[in-house]
PLY file of the C-alpha trace (Angstrom):
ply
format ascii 1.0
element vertex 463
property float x
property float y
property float z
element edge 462
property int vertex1
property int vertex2
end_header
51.71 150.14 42.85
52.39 146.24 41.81
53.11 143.14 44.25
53.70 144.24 47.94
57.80 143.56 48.63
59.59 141.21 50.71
56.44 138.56 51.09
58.26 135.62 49.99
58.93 134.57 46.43
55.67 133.41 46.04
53.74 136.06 46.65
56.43 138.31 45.05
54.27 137.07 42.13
51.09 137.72 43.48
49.89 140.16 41.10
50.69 138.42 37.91
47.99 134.88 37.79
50.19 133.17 35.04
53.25 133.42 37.67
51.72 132.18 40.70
53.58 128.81 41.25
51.88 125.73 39.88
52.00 123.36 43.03
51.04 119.86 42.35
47.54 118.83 42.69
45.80 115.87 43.00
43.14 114.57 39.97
43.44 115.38 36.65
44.06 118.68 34.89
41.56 118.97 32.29
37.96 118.54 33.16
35.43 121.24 31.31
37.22 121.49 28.15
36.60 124.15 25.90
38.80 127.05 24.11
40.37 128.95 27.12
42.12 127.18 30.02
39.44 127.57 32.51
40.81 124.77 34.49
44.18 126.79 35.12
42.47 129.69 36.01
40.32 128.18 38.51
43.69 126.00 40.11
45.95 129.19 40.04
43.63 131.30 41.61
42.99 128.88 44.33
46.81 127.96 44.34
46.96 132.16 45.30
45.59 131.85 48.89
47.28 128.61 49.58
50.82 130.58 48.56
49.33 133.64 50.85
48.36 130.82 53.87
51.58 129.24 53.58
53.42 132.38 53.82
51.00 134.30 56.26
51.34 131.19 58.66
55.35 130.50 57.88
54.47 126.96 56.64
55.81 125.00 53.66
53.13 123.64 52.07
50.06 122.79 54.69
47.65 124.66 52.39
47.56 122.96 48.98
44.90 122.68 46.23
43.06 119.41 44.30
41.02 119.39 41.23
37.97 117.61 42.54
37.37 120.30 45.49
38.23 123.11 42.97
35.76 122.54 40.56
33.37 122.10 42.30
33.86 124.95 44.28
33.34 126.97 41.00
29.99 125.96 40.31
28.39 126.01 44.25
25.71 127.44 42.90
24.70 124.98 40.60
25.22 121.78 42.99
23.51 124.17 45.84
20.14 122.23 46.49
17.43 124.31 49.67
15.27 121.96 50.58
15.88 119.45 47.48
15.22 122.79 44.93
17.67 123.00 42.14
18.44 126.96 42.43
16.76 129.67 39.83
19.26 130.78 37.76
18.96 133.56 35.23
15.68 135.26 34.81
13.52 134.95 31.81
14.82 138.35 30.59
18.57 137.84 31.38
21.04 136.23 28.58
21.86 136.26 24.96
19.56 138.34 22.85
19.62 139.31 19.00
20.28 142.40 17.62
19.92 144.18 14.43
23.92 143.13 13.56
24.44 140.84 16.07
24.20 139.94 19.53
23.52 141.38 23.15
23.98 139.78 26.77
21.29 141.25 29.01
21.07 140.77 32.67
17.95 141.57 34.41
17.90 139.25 37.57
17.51 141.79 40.22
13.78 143.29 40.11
15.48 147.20 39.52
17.80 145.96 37.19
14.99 144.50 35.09
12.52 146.87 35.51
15.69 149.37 34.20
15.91 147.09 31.36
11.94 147.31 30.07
12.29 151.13 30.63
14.90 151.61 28.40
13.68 149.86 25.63
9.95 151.68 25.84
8.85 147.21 26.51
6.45 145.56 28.66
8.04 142.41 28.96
10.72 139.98 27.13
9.02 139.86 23.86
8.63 143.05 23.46
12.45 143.26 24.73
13.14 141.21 21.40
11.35 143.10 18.90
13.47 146.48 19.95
16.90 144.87 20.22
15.80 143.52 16.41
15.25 147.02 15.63
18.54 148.33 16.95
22.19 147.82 17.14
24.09 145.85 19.32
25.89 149.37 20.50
22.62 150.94 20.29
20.90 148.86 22.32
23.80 148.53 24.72
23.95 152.31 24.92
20.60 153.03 25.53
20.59 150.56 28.34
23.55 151.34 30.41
22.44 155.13 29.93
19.51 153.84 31.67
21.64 152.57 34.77
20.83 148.74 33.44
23.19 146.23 33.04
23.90 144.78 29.12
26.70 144.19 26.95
27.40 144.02 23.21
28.96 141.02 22.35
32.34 141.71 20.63
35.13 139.20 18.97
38.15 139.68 20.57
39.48 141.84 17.77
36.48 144.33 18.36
37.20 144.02 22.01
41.35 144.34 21.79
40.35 147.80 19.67
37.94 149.19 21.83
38.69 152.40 23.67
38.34 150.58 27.10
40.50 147.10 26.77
43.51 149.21 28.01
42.12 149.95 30.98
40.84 146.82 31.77
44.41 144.94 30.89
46.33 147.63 32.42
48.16 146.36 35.50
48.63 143.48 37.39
45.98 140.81 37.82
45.83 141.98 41.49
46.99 145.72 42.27
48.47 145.96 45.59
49.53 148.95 47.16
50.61 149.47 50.88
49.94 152.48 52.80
51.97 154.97 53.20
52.39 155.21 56.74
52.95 153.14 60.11
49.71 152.15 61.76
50.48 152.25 65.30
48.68 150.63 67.82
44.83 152.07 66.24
42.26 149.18 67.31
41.98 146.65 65.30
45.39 145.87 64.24
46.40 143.62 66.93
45.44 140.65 65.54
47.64 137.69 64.63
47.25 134.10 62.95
45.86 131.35 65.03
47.71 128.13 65.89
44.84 126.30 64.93
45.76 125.79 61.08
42.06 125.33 60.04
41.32 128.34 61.54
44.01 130.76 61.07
42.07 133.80 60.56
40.52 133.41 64.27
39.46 136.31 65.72
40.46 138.57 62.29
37.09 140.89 61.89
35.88 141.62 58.29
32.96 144.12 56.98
32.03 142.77 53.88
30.16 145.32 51.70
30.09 142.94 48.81
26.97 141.34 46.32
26.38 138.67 43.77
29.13 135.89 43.60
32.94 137.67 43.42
33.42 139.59 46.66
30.28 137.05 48.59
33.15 134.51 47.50
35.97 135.51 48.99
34.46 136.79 52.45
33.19 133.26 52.33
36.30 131.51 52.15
38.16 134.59 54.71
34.68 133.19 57.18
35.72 129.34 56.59
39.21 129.98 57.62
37.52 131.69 61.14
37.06 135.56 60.44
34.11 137.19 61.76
32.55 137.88 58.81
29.73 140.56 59.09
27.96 141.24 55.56
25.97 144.06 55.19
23.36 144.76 52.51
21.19 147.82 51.71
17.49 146.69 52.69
16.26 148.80 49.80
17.85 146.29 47.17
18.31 142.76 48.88
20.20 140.14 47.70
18.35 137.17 45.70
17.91 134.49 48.21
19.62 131.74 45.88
22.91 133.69 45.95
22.99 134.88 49.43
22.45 131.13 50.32
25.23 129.88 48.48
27.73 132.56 49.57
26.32 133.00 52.88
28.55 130.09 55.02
30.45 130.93 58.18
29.25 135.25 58.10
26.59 137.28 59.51
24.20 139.08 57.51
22.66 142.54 59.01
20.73 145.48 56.56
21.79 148.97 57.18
20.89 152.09 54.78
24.35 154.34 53.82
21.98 157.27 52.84
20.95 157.41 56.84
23.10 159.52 59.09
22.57 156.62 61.63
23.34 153.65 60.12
26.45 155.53 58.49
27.40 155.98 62.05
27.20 152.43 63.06
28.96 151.13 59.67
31.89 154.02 60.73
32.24 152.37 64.03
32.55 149.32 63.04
35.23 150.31 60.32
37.30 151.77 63.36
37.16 148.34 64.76
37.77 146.47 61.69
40.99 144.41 60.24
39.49 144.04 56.77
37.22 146.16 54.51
35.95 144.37 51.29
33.97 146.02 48.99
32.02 145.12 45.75
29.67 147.49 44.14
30.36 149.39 41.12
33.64 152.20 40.56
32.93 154.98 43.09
29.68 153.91 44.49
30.54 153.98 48.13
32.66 157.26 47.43
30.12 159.35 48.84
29.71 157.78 52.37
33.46 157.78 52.81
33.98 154.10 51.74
36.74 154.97 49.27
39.43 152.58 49.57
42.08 156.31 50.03
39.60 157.78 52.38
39.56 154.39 54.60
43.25 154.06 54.65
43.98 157.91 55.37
41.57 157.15 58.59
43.39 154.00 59.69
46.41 153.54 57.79
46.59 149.54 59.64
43.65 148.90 57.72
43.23 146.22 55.11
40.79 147.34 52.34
39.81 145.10 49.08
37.74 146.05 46.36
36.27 144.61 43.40
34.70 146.14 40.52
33.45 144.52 37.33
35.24 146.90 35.00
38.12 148.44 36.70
39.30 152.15 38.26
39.55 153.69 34.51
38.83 154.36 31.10
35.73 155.10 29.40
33.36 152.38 31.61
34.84 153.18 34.98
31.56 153.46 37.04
29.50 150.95 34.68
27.53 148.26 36.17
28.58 144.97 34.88
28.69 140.98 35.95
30.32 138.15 34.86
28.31 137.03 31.61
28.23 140.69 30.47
32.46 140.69 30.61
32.67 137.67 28.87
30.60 138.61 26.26
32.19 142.04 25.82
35.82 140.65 26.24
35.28 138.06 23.58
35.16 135.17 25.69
31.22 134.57 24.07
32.61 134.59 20.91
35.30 132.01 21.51
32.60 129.82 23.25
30.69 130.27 20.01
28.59 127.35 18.03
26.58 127.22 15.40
22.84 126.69 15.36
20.28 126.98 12.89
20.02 130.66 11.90
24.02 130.74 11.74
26.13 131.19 14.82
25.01 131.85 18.60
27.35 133.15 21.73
28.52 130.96 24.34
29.91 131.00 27.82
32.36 129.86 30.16
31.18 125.91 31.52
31.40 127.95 35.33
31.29 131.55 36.33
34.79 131.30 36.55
35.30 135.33 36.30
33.48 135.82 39.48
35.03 132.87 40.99
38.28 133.15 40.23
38.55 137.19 40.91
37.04 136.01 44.07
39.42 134.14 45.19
42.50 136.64 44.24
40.58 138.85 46.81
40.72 136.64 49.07
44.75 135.85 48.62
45.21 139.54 48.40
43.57 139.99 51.99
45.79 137.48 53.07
48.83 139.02 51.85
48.08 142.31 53.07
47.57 140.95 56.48
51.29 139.83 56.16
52.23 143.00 55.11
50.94 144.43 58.25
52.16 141.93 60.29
55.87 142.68 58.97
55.40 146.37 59.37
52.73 147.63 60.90
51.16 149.02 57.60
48.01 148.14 56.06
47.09 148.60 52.53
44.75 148.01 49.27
44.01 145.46 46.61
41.71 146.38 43.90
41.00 143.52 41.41
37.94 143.49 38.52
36.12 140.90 36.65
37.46 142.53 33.28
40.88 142.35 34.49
40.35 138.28 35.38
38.84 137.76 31.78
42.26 139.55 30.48
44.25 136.82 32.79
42.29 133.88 30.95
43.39 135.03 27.70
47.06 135.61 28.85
47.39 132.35 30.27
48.82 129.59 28.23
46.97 128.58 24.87
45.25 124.83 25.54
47.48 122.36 23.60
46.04 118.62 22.33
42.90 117.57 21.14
42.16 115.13 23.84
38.78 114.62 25.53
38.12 116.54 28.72
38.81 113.88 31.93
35.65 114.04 34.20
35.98 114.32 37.42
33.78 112.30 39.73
30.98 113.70 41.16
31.75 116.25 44.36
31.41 115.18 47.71
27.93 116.85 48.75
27.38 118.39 52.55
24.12 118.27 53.91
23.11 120.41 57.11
20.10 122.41 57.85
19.39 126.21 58.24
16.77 128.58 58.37
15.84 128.15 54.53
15.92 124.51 54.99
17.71 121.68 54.27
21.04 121.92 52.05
22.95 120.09 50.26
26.03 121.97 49.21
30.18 121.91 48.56
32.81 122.80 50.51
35.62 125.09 49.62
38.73 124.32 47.67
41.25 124.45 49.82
42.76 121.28 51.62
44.64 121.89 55.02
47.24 119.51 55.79
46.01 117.40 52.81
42.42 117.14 54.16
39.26 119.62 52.63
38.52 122.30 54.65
35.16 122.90 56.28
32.30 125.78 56.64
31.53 125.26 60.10
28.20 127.40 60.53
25.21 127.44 57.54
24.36 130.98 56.73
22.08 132.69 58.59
18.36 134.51 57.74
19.34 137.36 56.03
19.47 140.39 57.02
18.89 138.99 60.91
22.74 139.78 62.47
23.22 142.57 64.76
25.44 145.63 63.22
28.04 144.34 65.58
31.43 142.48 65.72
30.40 138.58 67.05
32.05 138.70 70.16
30.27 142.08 70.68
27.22 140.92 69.80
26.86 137.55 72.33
27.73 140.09 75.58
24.18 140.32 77.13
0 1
1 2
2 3
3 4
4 5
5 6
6 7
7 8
8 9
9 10
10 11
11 12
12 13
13 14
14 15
15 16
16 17
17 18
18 19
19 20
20 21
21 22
22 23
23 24
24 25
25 26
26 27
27 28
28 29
29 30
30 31
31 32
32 33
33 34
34 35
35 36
36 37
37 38
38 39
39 40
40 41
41 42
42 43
43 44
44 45
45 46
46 47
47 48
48 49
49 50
50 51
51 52
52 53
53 54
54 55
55 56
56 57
57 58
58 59
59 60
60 61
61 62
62 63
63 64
64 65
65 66
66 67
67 68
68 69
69 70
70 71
71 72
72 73
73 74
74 75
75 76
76 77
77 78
78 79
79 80
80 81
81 82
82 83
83 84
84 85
85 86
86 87
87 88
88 89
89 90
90 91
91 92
92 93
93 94
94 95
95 96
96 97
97 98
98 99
99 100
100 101
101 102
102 103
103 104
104 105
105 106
106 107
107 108
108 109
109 110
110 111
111 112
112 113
113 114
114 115
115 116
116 117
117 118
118 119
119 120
120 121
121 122
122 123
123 124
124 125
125 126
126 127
127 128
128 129
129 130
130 131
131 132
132 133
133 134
134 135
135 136
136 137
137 138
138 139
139 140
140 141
141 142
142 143
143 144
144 145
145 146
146 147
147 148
148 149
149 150
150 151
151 152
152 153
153 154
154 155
155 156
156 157
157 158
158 159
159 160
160 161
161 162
162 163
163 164
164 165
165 166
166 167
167 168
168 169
169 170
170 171
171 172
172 173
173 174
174 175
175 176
176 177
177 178
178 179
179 180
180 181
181 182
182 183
183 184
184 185
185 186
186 187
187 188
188 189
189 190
190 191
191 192
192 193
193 194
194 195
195 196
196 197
197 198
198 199
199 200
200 201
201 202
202 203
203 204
204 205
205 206
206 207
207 208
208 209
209 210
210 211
211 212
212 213
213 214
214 215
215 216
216 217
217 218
218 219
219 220
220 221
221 222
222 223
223 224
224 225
225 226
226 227
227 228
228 229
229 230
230 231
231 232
232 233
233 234
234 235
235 236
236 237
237 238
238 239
239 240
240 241
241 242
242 243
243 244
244 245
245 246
246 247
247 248
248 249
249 250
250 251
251 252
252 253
253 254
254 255
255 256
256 257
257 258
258 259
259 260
260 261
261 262
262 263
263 264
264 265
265 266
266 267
267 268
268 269
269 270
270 271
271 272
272 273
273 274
274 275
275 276
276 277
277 278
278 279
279 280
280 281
281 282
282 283
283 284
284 285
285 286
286 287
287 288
288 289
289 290
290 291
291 292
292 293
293 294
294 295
295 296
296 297
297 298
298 299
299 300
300 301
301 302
302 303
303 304
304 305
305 306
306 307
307 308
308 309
309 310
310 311
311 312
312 313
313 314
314 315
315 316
316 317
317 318
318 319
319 320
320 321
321 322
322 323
323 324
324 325
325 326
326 327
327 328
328 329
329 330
330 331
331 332
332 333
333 334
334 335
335 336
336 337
337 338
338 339
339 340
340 341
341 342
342 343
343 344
344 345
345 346
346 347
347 348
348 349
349 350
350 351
351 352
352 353
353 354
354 355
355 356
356 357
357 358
358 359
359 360
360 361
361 362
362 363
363 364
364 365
365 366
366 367
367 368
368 369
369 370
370 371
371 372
372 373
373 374
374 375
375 376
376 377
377 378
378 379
379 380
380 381
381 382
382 383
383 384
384 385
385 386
386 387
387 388
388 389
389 390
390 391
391 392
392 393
393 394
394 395
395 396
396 397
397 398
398 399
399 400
400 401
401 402
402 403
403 404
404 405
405 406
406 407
407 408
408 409
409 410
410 411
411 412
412 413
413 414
414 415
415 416
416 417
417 418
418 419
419 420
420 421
421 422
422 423
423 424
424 425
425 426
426 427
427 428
428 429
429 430
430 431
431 432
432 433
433 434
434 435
435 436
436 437
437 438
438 439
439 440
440 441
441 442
442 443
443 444
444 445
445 446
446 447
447 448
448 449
449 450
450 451
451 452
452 453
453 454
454 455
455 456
456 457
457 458
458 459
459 460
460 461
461 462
């Protein structure tokens, strides 16, 4: 396992965040402030696909990054406006609760998630969610709610955090893992694919089954979509998506519903796998095991296949199959308590100024994919990148301590899109990335969800 060989220097790197080159960029370098370098983060992992672009596309340096595109790109969802509507955000029940000894994160945005949540702790609704977590440890209560199947973490200082039995499986290899497969492709469908001439488009023609939720893995099958994949998502239509974050995610892909417990539907997702360059994946450790979705079980199938998977904990140790999102890692990694203040009963937990796990770990997926698609190019082989959101929090901390005491430097505000779609009008951002010193683009708004044919694009327009 580690960085895939003979890629280039730059993507020799790949796997390690804090050694992906820092290009230049235009605007200024600071602009959220705070005690982590969330700024470096969010540049380096964007800087990641523009190394993988250059390289995939044998280019110097047409792909490049700039401040003002990257941070905004980090918080879409809060400059997303449908039909002038400011998006919802977390649910009543979701954030920062007290405990008996401290503090808990809760998330509880998704109706089964919440109603998981209220079950757990014997409640009706969010005051009676208080008056149990007062009557209970942070562990406790975080305990009783993951045995559940709900979503919740304790928050820990980083000293609790470096000394739990877990933190050395989520710091344990590179920021990306990359591994290759171990055999020649061949000529198996699929795999004749190659980068486009058009450089705003490179990925033309490339066909990607996204099997991915929430913000990470919706993030990078965005950007793969922007730079002209066919992008197919595919949700279970027992548990949709929340419309918010479909909407902001849901640029330049296809949406369809298809249910992995029905022999049918298995049968069409299978076919469409066999056809497939890319397979990203985001649900929690193991959960597509069972219908064959493993990342080995892909790969031993169709060894010229790409496959990239995100989880929010990682492949091991003692949470490897837990449920998790991006406020619950950074309150169990420590990150809440370093984003601390005070208020009036003492001290309260913070967070990140972005969601710049999900972001971030998004966009590594996305590099990763790009890599591997140079891989295969050079060889014929495919491979697998498995990244998590505990793993990105890790990279924050490793990265370079913030030196000065100098005020954050704004940046203006973003350059806001408008075009319509069938939730409305929107006003949204574009992606990071500049081509040839110029932003790129989404080119089509999403789609209604859940309304795209389980079918590649070009298969789907034959009459």
């Amino acid at each position: 396992m580690g960085t895939i060989p003979d890629l280039g220097a730059g993507l020799r790197k790949l796997g390690a965040l804090s050694e992906v080159p820092p290009a230049p960029w235009d605007g200024p370098r600071r602009w959220w402030g705070g005690a982590l370098d969330v700024e470096g983060l969010a540049l380096r992992s964007v800087q990641a696909v523009a190394t993988a672009l250059n390289a995939l596309t044998g280019s110097a340096d047409r792909y490049s990054v700039a401040a003002g595109p990257t941070a905004a790109s980090f918080d879409s969802l809060g400059y997303l406006r449908i039909d002038g509507q400011k998006p919802m955000g977390f649910a009543p029940m979701s954030g920062f609760r007290r405990t008996a000894d401290g503090w808990i994160r809760l998330h509880a945005n998704y109706p089964h998630h919440a109603a998981r949540l209220l079950e757990a702790l014997s409640a009706r609704g969010p005051q009676d969610v208080d008056r149990a977590l007062l009557s209970m440890t942070s562990l406790e209560a975080e305990a009783a709610i993951v045995a559940n199947k709900g979503v919740a973490a304790a928050v820990r200082s980083r000293t609790e955090w470096l000394a739990s039995p877990m933190r050395p499986a989520a710091a344990s290899g590179d920021w990306i893992d990359v591994e290759p497969s171990a055999e020649h492709a061949g000529a198996s469908p699929g795999t004749a694919w190659f980068p486009a001439g058009n450089p705003r488009l490179p990925l033309d023609g490339l066909r990607v089954l996204d099997l991915t939720r929430v913000i990470a893995g919706p993030t990078a099958t965005r950007l793969l979509g922007a730079l002209g994949a066919d992008v197919l998502r595919i949700d279970p239509p027992q548990l949709p998506e929340l419309t918010d974050a479909f909407v902001d995610s849901g640029f330049d892909k296809r949406s369809a519903e298809a249910d992995l417990g029905r022999t049918t539907d298995l049968g069409v997702i299978n076919g469409l796998v066999a056809s497939a360059d890319v397979v990203v994946t985001g649900y929690h450790d193991g959960g597509l095991d069972r219908f064959g979705l493993a990342p080995g079980a892909l790969l031993a199938s169709r060894p010229g296949l790409v496959v990239a998977t995100l989880t929010a904990w990682g492949r091991g140790g003692p949470w490897q199959g837990r449920r998790g999102f991006d406020s619950l890692v950074q309150a169990a990694t420590g990150i809440a308590e370093r984003y601390g203040q005070p208020d009036d009963a003492g001290w309260k937990p913070g967070a990140l100024p972005v969601q710049a796990l999900d972001h971030a770990t998004g966009y590594g997926l996305a590099a990763a994919v790009i890599a591997l698609l140079g891989e295969r190019l050079r060889t014929g082989r495919g491979g697998s990148a498995t990244m998590s959101l505990a793993r990105t929090a890790e990279q924050l901390f490793e990265l370079p301590p913030v030196h000065g005491d100098g005020a954050p430097s704004p940046l203006p505000e973003p350059e806001f899109l408008v075009t319509d779609s069938p939730y409305g009008t929107l006003r949204f951002v574009g992606p990071p990335l500049l081509v040839e010193g110029t932003q790129l683009m989404y080119r089509e708004p999403p789609v209604q969800y859940g309304s795209s044919a389980l079918a590649w694009r070009r298969q789907a327009d034959l009459p």
